[in-house]
N, C-alpha and C positions, 0 to 999 in steps of 0.2 A: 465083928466081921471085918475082915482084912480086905483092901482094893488095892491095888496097883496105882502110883503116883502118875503123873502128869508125866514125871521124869522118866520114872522108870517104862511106862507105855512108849517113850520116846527111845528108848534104848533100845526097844527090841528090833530094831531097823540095825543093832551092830550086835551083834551076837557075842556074848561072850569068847565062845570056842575059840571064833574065829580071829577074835581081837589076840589069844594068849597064843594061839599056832602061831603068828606073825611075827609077835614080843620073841618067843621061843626060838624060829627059826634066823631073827635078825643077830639075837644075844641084846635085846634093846636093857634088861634091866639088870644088866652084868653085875656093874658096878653099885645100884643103887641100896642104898641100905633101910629107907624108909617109905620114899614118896613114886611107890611105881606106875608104872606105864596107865595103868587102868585105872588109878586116882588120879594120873596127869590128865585122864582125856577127861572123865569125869564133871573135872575142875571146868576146864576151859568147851567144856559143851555150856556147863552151868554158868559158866561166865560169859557166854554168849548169847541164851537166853535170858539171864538177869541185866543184860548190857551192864555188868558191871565196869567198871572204869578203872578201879585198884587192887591190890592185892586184898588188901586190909578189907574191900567190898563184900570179895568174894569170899573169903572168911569167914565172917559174919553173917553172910547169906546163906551161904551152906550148911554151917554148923548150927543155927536157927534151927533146922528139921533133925536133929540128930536119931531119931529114931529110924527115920530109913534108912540111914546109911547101911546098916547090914542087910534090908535087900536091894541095894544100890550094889554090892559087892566091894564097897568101902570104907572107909573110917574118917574121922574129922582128918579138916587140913588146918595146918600151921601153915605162917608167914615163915 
């Protein structure tokens, strides 16, 4: 049986849609080629509930649960 994470209950106070309308109408991930906008917030929401401290933390932290990450709407992060 499938539950909804800690994280992901936390997410739904920022809606997808409305996260990518925003991305979309700024051009925020024009340029990017890997690490976009919605893995950036991702990151530093998880880094702010893990009070992590370094990049390398938050790495490690995140990438620990790798099974959610597809319904996180993301994928592991690299340093």
């Amino acid at each position: 049986m499938y539950t909804n994470t800690r994280f992901a209950d936390l997410l739904k106070g920022l809606p997808r849609p409305v996260f990518d309308k925003q991305v979309r109408e700024l051009d925020a991930d024009k340029h990017c080629k890997g690490f976009k906008s919605w893995d950036q917030m991702i990151a530093l929401i998880y880094a702010q509930i893990a009070c992590a401290s370094s990049l390398r933390e938050i790495e490690t932290g995140f990438n620990s649960q790798k099974i959610h990450h597809y319904h996180l709407g993301t994928r592991c992060i690299r340093r």
